[in-house]
N, CA, C and O atoms as a Tripos MOL2 file, in Angstrom:
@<TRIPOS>MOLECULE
protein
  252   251    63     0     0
PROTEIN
NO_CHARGES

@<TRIPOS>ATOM
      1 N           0.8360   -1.1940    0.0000 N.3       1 UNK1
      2 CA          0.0000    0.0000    0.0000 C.3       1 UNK1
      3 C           0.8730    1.2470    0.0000 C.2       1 UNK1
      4 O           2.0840    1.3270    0.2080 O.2       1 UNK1
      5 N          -0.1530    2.3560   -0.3250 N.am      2 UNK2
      6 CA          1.0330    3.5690   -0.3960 C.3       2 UNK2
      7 C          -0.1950    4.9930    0.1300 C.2       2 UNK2
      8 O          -1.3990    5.1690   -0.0560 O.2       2 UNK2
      9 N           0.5950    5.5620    0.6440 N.am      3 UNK3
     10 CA          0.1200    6.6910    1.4200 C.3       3 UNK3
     11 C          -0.0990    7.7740    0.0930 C.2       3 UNK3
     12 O           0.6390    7.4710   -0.8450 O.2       3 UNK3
     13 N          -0.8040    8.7500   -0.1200 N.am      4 UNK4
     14 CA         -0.8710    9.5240   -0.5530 C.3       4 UNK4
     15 C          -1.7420   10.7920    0.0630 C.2       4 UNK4
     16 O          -2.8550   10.6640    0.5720 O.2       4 UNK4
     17 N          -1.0160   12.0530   -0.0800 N.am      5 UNK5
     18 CA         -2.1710   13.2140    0.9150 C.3       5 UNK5
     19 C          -1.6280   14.4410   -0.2290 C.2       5 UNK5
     20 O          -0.5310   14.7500   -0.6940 O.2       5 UNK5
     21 N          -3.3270   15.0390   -0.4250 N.am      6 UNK6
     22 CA         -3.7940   16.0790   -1.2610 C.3       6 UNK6
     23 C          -3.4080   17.0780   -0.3400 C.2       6 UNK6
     24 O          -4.0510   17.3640    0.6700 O.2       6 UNK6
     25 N          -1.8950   17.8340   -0.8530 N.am      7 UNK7
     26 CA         -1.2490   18.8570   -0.6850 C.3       7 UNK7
     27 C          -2.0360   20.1450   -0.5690 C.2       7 UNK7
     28 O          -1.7250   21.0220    0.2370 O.2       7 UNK7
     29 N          -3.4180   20.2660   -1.6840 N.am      8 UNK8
     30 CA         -3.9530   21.1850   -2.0790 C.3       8 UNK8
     31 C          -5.1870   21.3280   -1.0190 C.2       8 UNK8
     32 O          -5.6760   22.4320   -0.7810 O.2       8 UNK8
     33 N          -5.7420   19.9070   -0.2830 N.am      9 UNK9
     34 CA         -6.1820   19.7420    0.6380 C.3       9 UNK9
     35 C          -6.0360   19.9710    2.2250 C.2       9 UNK9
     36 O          -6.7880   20.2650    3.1550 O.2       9 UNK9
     37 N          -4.2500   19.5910    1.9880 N.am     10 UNK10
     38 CA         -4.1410   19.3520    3.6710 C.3      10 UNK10
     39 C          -3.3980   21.1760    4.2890 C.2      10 UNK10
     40 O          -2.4560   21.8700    3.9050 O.2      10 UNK10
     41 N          -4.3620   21.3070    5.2890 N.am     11 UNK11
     42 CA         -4.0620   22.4660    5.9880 C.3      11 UNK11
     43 C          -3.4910   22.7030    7.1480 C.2      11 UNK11
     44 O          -3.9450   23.4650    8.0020 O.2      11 UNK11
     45 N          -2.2630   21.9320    7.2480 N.am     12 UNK12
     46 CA         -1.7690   21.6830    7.7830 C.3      12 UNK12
     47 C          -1.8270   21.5130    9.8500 C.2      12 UNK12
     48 O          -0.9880   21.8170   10.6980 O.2      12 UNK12
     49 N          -3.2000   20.9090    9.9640 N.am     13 UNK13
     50 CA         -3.5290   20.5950   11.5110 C.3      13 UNK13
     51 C          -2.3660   20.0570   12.1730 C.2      13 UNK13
     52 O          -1.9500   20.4160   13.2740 O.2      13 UNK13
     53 N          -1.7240   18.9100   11.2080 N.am     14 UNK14
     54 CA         -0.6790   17.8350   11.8240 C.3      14 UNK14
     55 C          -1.6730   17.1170   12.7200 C.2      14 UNK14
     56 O          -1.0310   16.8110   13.7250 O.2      14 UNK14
     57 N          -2.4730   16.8490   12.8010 N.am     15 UNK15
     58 CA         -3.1360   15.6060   13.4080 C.3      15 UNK15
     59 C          -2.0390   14.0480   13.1030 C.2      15 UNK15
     60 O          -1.5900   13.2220   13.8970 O.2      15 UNK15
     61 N          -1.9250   14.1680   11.7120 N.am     16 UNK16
     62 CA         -1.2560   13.0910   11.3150 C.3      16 UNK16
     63 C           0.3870   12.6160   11.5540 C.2      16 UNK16
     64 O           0.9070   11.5060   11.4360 O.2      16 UNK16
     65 N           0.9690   13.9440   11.9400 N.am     17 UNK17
     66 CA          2.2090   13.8930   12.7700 C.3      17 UNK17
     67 C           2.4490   13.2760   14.0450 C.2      17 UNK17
     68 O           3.4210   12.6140   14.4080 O.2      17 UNK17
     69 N           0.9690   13.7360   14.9280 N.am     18 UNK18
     70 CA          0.5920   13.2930   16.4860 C.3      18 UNK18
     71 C           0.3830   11.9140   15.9900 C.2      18 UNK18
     72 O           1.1000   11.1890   16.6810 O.2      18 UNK18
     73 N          -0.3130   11.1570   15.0490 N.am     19 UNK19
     74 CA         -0.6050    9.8920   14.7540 C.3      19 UNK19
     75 C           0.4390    9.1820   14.3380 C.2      19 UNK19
     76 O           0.4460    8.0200   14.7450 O.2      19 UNK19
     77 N           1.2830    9.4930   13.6870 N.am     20 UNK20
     78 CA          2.0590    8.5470   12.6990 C.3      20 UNK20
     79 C           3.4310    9.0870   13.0160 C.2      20 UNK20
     80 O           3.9460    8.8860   11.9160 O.2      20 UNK20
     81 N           4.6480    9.7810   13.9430 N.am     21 UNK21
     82 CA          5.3210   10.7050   13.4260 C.3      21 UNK21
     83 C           6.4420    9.9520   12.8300 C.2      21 UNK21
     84 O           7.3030   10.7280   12.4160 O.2      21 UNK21
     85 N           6.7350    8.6810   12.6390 N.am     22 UNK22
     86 CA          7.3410    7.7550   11.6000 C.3      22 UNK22
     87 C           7.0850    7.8630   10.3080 C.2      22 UNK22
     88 O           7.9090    7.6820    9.4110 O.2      22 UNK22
     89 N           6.0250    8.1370   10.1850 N.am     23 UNK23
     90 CA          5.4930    8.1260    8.8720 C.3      23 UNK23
     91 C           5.4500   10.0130    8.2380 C.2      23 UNK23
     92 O           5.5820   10.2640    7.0400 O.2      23 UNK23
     93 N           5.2920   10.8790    9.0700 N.am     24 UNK24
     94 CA          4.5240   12.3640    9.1200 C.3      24 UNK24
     95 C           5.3900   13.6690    9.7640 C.2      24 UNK24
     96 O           5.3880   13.8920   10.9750 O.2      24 UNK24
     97 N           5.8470   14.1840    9.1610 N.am     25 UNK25
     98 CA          6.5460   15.3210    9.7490 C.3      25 UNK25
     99 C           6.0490   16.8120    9.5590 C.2      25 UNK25
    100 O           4.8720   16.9870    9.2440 O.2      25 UNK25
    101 N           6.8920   17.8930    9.7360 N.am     26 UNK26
    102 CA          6.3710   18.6670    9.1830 C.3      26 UNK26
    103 C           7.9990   19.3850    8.8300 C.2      26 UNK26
    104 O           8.8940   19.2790    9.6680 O.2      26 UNK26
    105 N           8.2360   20.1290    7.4590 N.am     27 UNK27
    106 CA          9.6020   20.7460    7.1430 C.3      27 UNK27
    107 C           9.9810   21.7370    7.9540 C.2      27 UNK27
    108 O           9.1780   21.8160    8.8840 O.2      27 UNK27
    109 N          10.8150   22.5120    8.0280 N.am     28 UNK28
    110 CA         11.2600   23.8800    8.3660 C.3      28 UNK28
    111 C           9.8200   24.9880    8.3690 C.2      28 UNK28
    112 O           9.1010   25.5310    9.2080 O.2      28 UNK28
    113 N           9.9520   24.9040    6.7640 N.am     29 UNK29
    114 CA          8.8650   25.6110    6.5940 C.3      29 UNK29
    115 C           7.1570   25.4560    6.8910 C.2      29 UNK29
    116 O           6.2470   26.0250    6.2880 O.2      29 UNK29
    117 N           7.0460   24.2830    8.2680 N.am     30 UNK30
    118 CA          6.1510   24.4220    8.3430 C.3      30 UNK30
    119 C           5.2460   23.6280    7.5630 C.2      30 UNK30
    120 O           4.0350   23.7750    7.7250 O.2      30 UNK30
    121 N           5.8160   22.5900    6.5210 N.am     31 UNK31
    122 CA          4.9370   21.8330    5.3020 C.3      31 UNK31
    123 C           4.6640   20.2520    5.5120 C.2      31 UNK31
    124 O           5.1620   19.7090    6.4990 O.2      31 UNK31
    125 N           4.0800   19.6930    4.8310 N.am     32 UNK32
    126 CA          3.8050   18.4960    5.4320 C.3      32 UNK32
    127 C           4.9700   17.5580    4.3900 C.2      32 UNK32
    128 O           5.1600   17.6500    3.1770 O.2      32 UNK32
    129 N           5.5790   16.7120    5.3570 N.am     33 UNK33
    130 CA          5.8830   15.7300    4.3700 C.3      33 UNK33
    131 C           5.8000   14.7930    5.0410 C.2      33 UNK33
    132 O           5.6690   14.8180    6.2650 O.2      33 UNK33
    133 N           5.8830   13.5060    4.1270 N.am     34 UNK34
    134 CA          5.7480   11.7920    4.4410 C.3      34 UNK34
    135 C           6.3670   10.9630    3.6110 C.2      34 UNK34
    136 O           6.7080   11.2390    2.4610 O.2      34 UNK34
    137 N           6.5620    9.7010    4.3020 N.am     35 UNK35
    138 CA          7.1200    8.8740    3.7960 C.3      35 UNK35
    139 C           5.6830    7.8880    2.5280 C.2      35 UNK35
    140 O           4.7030    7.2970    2.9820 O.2      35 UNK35
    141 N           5.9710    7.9890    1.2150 N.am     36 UNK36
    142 CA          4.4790    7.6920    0.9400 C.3      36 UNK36
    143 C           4.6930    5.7830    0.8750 C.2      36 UNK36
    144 O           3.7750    5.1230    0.3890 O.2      36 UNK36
    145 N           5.8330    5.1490    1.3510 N.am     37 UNK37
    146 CA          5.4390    3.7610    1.3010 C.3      37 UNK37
    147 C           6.5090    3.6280    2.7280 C.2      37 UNK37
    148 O           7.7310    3.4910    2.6760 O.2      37 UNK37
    149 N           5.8330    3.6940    3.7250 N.am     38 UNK38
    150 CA          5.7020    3.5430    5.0090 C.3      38 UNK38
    151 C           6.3620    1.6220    4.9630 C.2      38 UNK38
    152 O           6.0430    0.9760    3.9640 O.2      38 UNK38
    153 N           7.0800    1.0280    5.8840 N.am     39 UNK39
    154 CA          6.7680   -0.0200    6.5180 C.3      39 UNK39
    155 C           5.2160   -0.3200    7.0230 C.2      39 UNK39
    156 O           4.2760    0.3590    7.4370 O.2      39 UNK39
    157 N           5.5360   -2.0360    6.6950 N.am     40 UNK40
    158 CA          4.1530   -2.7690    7.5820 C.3      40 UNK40
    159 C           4.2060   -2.7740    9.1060 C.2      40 UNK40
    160 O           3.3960   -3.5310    9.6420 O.2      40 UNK40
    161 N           4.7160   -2.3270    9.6120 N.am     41 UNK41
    162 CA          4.7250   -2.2440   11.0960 C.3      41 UNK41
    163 C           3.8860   -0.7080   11.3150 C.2      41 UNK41
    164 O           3.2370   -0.4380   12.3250 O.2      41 UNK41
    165 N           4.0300    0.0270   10.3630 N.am     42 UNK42
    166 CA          3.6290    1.4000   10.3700 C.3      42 UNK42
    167 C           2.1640    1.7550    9.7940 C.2      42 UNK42
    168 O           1.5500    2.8050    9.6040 O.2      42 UNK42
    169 N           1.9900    0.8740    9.6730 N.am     43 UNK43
    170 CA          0.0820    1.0670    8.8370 C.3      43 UNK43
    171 C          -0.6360    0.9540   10.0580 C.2      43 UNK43
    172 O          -1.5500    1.7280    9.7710 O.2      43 UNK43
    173 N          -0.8940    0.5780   11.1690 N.am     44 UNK44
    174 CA         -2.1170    0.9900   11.9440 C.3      44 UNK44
    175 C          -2.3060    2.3050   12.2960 C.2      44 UNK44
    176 O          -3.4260    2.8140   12.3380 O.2      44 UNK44
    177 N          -0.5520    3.3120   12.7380 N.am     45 UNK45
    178 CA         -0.5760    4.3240   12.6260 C.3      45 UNK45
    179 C          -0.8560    5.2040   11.8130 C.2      45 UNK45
    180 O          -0.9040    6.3680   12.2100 O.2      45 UNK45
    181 N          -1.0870    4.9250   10.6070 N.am     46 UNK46
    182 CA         -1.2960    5.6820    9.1020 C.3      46 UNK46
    183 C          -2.5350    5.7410    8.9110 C.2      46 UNK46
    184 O          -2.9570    6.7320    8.3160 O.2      46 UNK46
    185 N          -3.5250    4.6600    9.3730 N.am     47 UNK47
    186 CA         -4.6120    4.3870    9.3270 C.3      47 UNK47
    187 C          -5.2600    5.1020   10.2270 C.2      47 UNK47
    188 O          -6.3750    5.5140    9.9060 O.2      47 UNK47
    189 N          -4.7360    5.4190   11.5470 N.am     48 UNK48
    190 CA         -5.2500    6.2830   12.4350 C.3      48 UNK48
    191 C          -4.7090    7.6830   11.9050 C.2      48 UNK48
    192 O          -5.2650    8.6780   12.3700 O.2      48 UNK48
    193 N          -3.6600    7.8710   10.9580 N.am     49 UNK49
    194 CA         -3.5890    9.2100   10.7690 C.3      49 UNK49
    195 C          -4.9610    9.7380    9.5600 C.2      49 UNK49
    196 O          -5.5620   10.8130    9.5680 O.2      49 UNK49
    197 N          -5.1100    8.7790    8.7790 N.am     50 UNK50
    198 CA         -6.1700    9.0280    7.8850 C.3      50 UNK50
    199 C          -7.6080    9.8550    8.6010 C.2      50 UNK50
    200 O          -8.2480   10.8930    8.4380 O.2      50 UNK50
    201 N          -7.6100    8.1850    9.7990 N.am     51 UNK51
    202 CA         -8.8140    9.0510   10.3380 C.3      51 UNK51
    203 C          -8.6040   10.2110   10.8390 C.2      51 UNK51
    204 O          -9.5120   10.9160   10.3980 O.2      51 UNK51
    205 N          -7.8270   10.9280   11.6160 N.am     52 UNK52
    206 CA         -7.5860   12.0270   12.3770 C.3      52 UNK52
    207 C          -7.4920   13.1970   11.5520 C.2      52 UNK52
    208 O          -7.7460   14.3710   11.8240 O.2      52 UNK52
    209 N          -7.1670   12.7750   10.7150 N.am     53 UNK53
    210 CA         -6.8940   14.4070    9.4020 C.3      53 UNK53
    211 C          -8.8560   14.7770    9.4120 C.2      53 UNK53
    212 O          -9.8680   14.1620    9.0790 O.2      53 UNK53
    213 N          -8.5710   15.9540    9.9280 N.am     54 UNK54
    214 CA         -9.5580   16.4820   10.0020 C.3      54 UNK54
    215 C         -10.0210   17.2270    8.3190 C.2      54 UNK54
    216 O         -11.0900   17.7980    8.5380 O.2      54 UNK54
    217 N          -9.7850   17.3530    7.3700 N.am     55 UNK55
    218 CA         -9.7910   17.7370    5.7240 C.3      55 UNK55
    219 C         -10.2610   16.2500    5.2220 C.2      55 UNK55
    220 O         -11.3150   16.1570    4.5930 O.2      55 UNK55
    221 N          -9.6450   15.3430    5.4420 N.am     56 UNK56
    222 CA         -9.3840   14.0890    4.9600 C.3      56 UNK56
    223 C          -8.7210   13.8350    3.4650 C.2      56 UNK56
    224 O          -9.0410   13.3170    2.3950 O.2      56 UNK56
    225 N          -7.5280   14.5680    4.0960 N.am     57 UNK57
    226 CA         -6.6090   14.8720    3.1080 C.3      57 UNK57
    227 C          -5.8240   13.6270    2.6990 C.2      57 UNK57
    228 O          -5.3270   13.6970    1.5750 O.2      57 UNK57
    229 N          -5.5850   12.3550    3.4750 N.am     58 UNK58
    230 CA         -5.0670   11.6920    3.3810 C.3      58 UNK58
    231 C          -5.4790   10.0330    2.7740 C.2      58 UNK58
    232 O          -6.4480    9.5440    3.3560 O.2      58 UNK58
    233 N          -5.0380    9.4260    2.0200 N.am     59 UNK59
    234 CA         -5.4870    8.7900    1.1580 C.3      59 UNK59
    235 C          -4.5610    6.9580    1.3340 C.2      59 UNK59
    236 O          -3.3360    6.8840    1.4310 O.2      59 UNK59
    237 N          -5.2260    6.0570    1.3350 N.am     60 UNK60
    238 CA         -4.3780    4.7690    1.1620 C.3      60 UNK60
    239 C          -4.4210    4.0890    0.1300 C.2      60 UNK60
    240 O          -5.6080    3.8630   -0.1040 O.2      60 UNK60
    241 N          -3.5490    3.4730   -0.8890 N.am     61 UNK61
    242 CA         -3.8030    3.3720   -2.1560 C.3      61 UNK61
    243 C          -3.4940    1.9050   -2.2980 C.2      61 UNK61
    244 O          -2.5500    1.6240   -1.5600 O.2      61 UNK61
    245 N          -3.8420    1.0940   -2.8240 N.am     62 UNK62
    246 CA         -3.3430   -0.3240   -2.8910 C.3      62 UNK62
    247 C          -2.3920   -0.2240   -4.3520 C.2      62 UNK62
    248 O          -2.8370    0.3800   -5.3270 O.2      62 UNK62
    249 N          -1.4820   -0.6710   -4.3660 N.am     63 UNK63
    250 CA         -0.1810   -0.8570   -5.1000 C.3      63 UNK63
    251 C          -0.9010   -1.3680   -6.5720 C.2      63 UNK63
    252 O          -0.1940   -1.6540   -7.5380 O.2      63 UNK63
@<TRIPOS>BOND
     1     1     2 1
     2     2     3 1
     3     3     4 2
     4     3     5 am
     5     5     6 1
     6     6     7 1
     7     7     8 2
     8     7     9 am
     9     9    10 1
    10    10    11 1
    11    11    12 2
    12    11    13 am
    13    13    14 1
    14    14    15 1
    15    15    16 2
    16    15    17 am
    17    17    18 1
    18    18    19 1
    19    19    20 2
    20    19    21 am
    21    21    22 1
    22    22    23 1
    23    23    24 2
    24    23    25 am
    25    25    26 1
    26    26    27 1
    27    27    28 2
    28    27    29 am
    29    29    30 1
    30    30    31 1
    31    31    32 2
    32    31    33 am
    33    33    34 1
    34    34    35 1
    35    35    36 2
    36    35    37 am
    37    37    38 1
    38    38    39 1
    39    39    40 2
    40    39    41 am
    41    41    42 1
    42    42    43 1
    43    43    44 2
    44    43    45 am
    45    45    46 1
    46    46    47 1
    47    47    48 2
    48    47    49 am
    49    49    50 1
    50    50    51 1
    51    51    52 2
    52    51    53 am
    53    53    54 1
    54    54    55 1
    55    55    56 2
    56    55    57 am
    57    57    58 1
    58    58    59 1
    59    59    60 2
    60    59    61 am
    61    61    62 1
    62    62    63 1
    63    63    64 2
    64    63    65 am
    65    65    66 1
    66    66    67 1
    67    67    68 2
    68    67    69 am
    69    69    70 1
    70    70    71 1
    71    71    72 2
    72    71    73 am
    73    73    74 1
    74    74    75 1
    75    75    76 2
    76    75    77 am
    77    77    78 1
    78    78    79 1
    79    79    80 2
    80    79    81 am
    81    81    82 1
    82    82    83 1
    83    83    84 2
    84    83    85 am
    85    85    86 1
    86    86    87 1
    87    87    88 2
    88    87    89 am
    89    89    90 1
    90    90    91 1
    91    91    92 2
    92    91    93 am
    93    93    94 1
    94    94    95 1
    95    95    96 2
    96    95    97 am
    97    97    98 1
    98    98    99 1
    99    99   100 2
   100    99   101 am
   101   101   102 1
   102   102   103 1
   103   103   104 2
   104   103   105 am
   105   105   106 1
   106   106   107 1
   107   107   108 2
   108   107   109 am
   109   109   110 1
   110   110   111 1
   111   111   112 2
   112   111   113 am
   113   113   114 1
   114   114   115 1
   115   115   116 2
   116   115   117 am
   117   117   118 1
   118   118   119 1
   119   119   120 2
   120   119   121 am
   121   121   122 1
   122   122   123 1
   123   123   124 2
   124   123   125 am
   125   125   126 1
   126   126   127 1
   127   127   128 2
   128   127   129 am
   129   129   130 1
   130   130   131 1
   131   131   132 2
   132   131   133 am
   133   133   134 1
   134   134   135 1
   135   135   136 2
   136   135   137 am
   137   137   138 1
   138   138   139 1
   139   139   140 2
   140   139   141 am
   141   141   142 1
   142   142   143 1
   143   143   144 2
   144   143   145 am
   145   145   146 1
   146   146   147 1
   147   147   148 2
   148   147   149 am
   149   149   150 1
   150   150   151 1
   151   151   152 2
   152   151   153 am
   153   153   154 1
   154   154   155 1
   155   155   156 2
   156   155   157 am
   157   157   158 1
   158   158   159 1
   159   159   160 2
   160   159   161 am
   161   161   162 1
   162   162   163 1
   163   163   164 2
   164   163   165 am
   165   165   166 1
   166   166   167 1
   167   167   168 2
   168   167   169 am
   169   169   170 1
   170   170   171 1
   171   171   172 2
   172   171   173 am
   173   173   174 1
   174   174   175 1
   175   175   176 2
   176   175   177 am
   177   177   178 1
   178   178   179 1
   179   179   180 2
   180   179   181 am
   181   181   182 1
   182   182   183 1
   183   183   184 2
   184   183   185 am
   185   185   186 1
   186   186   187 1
   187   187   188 2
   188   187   189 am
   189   189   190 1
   190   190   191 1
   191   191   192 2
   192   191   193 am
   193   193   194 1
   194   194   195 1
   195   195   196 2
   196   195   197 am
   197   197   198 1
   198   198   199 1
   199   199   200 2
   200   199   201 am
   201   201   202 1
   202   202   203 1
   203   203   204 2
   204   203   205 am
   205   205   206 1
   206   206   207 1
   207   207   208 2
   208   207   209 am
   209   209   210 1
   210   210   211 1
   211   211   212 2
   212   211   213 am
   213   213   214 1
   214   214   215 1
   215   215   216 2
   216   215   217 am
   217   217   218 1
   218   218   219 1
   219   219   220 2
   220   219   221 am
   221   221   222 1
   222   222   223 1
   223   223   224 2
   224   223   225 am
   225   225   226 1
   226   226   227 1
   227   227   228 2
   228   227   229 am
   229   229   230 1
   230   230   231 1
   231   231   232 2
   232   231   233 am
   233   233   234 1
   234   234   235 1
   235   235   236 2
   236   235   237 am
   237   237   238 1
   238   238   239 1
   239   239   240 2
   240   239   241 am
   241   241   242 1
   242   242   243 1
   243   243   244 2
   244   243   245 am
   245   245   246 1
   246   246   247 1
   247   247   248 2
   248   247   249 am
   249   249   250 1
   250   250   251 1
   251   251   252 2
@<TRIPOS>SUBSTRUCTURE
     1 UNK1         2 RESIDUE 1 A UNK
     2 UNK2         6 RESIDUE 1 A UNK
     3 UNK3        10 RESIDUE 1 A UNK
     4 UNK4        14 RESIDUE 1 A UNK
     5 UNK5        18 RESIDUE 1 A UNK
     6 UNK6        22 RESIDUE 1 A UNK
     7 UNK7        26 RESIDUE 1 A UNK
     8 UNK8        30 RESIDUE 1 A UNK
     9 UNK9        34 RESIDUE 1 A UNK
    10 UNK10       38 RESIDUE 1 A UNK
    11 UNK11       42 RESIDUE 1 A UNK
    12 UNK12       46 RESIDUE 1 A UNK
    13 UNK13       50 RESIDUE 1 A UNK
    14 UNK14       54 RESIDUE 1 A UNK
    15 UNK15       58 RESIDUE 1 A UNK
    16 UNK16       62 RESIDUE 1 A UNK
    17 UNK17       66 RESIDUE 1 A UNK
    18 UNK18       70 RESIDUE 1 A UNK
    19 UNK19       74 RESIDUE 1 A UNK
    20 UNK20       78 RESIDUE 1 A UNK
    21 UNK21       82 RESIDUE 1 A UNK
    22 UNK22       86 RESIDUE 1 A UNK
    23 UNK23       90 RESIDUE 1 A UNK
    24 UNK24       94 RESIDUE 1 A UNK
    25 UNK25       98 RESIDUE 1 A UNK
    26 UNK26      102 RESIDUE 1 A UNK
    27 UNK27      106 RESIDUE 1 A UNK
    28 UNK28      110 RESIDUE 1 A UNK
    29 UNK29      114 RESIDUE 1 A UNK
    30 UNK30      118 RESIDUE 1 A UNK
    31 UNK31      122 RESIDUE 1 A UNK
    32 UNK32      126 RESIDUE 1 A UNK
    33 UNK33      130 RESIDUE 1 A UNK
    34 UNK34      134 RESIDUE 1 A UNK
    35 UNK35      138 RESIDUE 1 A UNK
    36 UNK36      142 RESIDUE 1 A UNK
    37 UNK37      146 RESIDUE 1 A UNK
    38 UNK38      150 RESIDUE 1 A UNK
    39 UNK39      154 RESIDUE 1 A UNK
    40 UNK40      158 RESIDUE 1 A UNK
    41 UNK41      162 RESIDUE 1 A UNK
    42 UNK42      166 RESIDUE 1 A UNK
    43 UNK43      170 RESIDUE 1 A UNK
    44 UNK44      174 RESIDUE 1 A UNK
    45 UNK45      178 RESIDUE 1 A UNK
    46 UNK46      182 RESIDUE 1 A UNK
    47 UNK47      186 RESIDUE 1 A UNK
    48 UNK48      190 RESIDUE 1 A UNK
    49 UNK49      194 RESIDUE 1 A UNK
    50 UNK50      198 RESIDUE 1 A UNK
    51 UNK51      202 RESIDUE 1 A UNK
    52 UNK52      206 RESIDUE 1 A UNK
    53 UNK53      210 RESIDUE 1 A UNK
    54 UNK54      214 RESIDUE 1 A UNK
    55 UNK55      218 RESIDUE 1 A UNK
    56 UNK56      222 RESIDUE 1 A UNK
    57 UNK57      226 RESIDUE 1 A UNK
    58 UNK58      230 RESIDUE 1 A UNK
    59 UNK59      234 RESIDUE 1 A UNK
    60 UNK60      238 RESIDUE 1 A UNK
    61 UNK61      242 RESIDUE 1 A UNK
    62 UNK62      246 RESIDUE 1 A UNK
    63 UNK63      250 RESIDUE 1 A UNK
């Protein structure tokens, strides 16, 4: 699976940082970035970051 999050969407809450921060950071500037093919140890957290994004900016994609 692979993570994907609508840039144009996400406004940057970081909900998904508090959820995942393996997976979810935020840059210097304040921007979101991620790892978009996470480890399998790391998907329940990703899954809870999905839900938590309050936009629902964040997306799981099957390969």
């Amino acid at each position: 699976m692979r993570v994907r999050v609508d840039l144009t969407l996400c406004q940057t809450h970081a909900q998904c940082v508090f959820a995942a921060p393996e997976v979810f950071s935020l840059d210097d500037d304040d921007e979101l970035v991620y790892d978009a093919t996470p480890g399998d140890a790391s998907w329940p957290a990703v899954e809870e970051a999905a839900r938590a994004c309050p936009v629902q900016a964040i997306f799981l994609d099957d390969d």
